[in-house]
N, C-alpha and C positions, 0 to 999 in steps of 0.2 A: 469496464476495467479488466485487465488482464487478471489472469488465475496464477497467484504466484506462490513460491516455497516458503513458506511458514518464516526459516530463516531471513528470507530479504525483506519480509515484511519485517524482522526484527530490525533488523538493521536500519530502514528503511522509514522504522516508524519515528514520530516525536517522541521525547517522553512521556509519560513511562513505558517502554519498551516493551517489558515483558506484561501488562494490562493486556494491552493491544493485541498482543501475541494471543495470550489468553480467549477474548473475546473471540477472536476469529477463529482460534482452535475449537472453542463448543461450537461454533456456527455451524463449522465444517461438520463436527461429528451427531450433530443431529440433523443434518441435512438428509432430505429424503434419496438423494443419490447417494449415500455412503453405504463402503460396504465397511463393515468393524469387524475383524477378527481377535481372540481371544489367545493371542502374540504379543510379551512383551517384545519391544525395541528399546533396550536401555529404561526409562522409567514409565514408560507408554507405550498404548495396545498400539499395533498395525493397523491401519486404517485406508483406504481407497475413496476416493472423490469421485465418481464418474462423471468428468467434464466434457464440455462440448467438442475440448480438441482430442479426448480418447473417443469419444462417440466419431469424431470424423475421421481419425486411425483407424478404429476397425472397420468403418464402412470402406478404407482405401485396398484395405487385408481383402475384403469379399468381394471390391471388383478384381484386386489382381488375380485373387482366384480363377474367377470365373475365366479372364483371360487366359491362363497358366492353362485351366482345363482343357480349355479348348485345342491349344498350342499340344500340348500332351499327349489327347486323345486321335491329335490330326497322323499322330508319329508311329510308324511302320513298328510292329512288335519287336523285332528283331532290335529296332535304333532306341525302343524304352529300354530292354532289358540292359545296352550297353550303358546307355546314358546314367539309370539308376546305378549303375555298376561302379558309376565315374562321381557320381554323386555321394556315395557311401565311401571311397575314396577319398574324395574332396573334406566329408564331415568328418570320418575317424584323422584324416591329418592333421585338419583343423583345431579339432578339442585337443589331439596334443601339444602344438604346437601355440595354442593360448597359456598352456602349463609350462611352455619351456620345455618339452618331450621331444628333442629330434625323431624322425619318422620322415622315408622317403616314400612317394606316392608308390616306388615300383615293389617298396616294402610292405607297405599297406597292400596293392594288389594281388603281390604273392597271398599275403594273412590270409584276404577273404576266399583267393581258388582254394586253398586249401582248409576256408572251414565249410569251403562246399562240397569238398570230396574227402576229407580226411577226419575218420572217428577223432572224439575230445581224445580220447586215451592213448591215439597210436604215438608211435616216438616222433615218427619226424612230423615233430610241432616245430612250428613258427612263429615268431614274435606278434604279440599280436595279436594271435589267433581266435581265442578265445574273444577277446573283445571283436575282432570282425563277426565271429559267430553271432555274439549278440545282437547286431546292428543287423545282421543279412535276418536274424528272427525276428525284426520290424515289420518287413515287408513281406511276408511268407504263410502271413496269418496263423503265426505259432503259438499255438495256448502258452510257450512260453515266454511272448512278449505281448504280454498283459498290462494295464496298468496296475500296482503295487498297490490291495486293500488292507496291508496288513504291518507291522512292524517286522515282521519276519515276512513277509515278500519284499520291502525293502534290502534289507541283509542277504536273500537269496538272489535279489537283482545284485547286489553290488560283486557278492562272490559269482557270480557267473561272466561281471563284465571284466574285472578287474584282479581277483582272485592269483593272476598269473604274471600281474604287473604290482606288485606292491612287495617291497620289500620287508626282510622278514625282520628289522627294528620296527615298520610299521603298522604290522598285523593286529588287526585288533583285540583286546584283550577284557572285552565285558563281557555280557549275556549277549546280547548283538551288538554293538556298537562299542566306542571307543569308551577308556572306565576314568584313564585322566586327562588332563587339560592340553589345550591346546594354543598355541597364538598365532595369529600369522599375520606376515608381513610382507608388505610391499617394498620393491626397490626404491632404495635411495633412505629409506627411514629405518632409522632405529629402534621404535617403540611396536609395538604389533600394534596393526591397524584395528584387529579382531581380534577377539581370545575364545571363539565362542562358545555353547552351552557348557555350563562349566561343572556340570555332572552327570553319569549316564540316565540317573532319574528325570536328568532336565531335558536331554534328549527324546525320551522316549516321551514327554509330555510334549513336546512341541510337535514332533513328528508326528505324534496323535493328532492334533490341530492340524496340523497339518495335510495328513492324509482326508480329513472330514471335512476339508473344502469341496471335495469336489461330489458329496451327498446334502450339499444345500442348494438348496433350488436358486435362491437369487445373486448366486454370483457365475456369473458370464464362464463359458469354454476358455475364451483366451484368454480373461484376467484370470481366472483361478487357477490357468499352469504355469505363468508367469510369478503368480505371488507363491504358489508352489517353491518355485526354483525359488527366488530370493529366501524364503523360510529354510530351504535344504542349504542354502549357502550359508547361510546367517548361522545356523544350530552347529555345522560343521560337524557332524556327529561320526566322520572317520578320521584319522592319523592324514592319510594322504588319499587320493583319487576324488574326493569332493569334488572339485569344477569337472572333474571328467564323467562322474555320475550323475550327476545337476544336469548336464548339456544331455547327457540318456535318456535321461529321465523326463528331460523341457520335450525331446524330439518324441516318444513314444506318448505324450499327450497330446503333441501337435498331430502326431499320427492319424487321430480318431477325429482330426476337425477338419484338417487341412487335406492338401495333395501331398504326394509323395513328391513332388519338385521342392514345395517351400518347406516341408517338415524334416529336408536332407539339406535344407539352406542354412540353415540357423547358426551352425558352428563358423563356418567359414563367413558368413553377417559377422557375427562378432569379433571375430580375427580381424576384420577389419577395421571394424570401431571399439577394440578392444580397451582404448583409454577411456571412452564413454561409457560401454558396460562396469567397468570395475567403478567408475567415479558417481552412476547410477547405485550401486551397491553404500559408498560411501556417504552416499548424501542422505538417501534414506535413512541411514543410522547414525545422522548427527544430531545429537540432543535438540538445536535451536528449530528442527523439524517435526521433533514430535510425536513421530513412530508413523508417521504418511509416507505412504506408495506409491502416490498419484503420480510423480515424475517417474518412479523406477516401471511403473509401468507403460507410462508414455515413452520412454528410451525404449526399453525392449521393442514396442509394436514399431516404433521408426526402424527400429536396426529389422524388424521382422518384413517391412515394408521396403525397406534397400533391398533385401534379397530377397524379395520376389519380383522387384522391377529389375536385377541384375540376370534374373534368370530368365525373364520375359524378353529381354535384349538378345541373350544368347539363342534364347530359342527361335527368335525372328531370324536372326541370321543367319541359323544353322537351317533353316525352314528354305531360305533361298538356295544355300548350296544344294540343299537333298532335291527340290526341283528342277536345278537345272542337272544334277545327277540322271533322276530320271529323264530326262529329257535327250539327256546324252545317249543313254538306253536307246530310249524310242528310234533314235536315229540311226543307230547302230544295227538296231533290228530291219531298218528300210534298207540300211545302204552297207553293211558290215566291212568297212575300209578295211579290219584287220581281222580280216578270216577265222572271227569267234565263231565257234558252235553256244546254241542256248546256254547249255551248262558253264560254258567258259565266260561268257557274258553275266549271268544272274548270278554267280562267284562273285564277280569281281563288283558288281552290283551292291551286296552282302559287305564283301568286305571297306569298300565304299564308302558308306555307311557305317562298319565299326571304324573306322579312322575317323571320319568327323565326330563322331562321339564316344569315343574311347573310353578309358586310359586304356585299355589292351589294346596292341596292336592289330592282333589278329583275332579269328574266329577258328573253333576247333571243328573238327572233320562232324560229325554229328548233328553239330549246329548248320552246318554246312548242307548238310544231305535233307536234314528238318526242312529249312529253307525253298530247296529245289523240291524238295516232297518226293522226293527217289532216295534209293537205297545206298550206304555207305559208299557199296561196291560200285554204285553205277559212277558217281557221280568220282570216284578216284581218277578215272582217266583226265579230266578235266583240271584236277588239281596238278595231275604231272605236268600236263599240256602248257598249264602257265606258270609253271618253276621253270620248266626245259625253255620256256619263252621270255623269262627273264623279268615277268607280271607280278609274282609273286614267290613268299620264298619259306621256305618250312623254318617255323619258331620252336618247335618243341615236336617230337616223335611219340615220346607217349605221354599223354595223350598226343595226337599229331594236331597240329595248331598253324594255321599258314594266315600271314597278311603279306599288305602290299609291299612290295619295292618301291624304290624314288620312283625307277621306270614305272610301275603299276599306278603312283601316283600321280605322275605328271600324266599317264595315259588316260587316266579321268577326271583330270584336270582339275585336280583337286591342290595341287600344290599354293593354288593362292585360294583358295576356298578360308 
């Protein structure tokens, strides 16, 4: 017999309904697979089942790993840094853009160049900014993107991502966290769907529980960041930026389990099944369920499992054009139809390659010169070479930043790539 929601079994059963209900709730919670947390949900703890069909989600999470890795590690340094580049991109649009935050990707790639070269303090800040900072301190192995042991490294996480994006009716106004109440609501309804913790005493209790999942031994890496985020959503413990910190907060646990492919996939996964995430949120905390997670966290590992096979597709694909790229190389190096010298070739080689995997168009002069393994100097004649030739075309002078042209593109045949 299938493994079903508390609720359909209510519905579902003869008289007396709620017996029934009853009966299988204790079955469930002393079953040797449960995990029980010390989480109200309405009038009952939070609780997890580990079923056969989460036991065969994460074994599907650890082959696509394994695939992703490899796919990953097959990929020329140069085409990771741009990709992660495009990936950090894709997630900070995505968590806005779940929120109803317009944000354009050329906006978001502005943010992060410039929270890679511009002090937090200097004036010309950019929207943004701050939060790309945070995300680029993901992957950079920053003592400051840790995971949060503390109630005040929460608070210090959210003022570092958010801080700059929260308006000032929103600001919080307790010891860390928010002091009064909150509701919230979904389109089309009148009533709040949530109202959640409904004092800061009750926040800081939960988030306690909360943060001490992940110092007990028998609950799993990926359940425990998952039921993580559903407790940080649940308690709602700021004014505004929750889903945005929740989604920070899911990616820097997946950080320490996963790859940087699937743990930069999450936000845009759920942008996509974003009526499923929020109706996984809903179900869980409907009374006739009882305060179980078992489906909220079978939703998440599916939508975590869409985006690792979406990512595993892009990167087959993209795995073909960058071979037949080099290959086009190779041939050029035999037979040079268009009177490239090395440096004019391995340029365009580079830039290549940041085109298939973008969002920036181009690559700047340093990266450029890194690349060929010669000096700024050397390698500037070559950059003229293929402006004056129509290959390539300067994006930016300071820094100076050159990608392809159509012509540069059609010229390595990248146009239908």
């Amino acid at each position: 017999m299938s493994y079903k929601p508390l609720k359909t079994i209510f519905h579902q059963a003869q008289q007396p309904a709620a017996a029934t209900v009853d009966r299988e709730l204790a079955a469930r919670l002393n079953g040797p697979s449960t995990l029980r947390f010390n989480y109200r949900v309405g009038d009952f703890d939070l609780f997890v089942v580990l079923t056969a069909e989460l036991a065969t989600l994460v074994e599907r999470v650890w082959t696509n790993e394994l695939h992703l890795s490899r796919l990953w590690s097959a990929l020329p340094g140069a085409v990771q840094d741009h990709y992660l580049f495009s990936l950090l991109v894709d997630e900070i649009q995505s968590t806005n853009e779940i929120e109803n935050i317009h944000s354009t990707r050329q906006e978001v790639s502005e943010a992060l160049e410039a929270a890679r070269s511009t002090p937090s303090n200097s004036a010309a800040f950019k929207r943004f900014q701050e939060m790309a900072r945070s995300y680029l301190a993901l992957f950079d192995e920053s003592p400051d993107a840790q995971p949060p042991t503390s109630l005040q490294d929460l608070r210090q996480l959210y003022d570092s991502l958010l801080a700059d994006e929260i308006s000032a009716e929103d600001q919080l106004d307790g010891e860390l966290f928010r002091a009064g109440p909150v509701s919230i609501f979904d389109a089309g309804h009148h009533e709040p769907i949530r109202r959640g913790a409904a004092t800061e005493a009750d926040i800081h209790g939960r988030l306690t529980t909360m943060l001490g999942i992940h110092s007990t031994t028998n609950v799993p890496s990926l359940a425990g960041a998952f039921i993580e985020h559903f407790m940080l959503e649940h308690t709602h413990p700021f004014y505004d930026g929750n889903g945005r910190f929740g989604r920070f907060l899911l990616d820097l646990r997946l950080r320490h389990v996963l790859s940087s492919p699937t743990a930069l996939s999450l936000s845009a996964g759920i942008m996509r099944e974003k009526n499923a995430y929020y109706k996984a949120f809903l179900d869980t905390e409907h009374p006739l369920n009882r305060g179980e997670a078992t489906f909220f966290l079978e939703r998440m590992l599916k939508i975590l499992v869409h985006a690792q096979e979406a990512r595993q597709e892009f990167l087959h694909d993209k795995r073909a054009s960058l071979n037949a790229l080099g290959t086009l190389m190779a041939e050029w190096a035999d037979d040079n139809p268009h009177g490239l010298n090395d440096y004019e070739m391995q340029t365009l080689f580079l830039l290549g390659q940041v085109y298939m995997f973008g969002p920036r168009r181009g690559a700047n002069w340093d990266e450029i010169a890194s690349f060929l393994g010669r000096s700024k100097q050397t390698v500037r004649p070559a950059l003229d070479s293929l402006e004056q030739r129509g290959f390539i075309v300067k994006l930016s002078n300071k820094p100076l930043v050159v990608g392809l042209t159509d012509d540069g593109v059609r010229l390595l045949h990248l146009d239908a790539a």
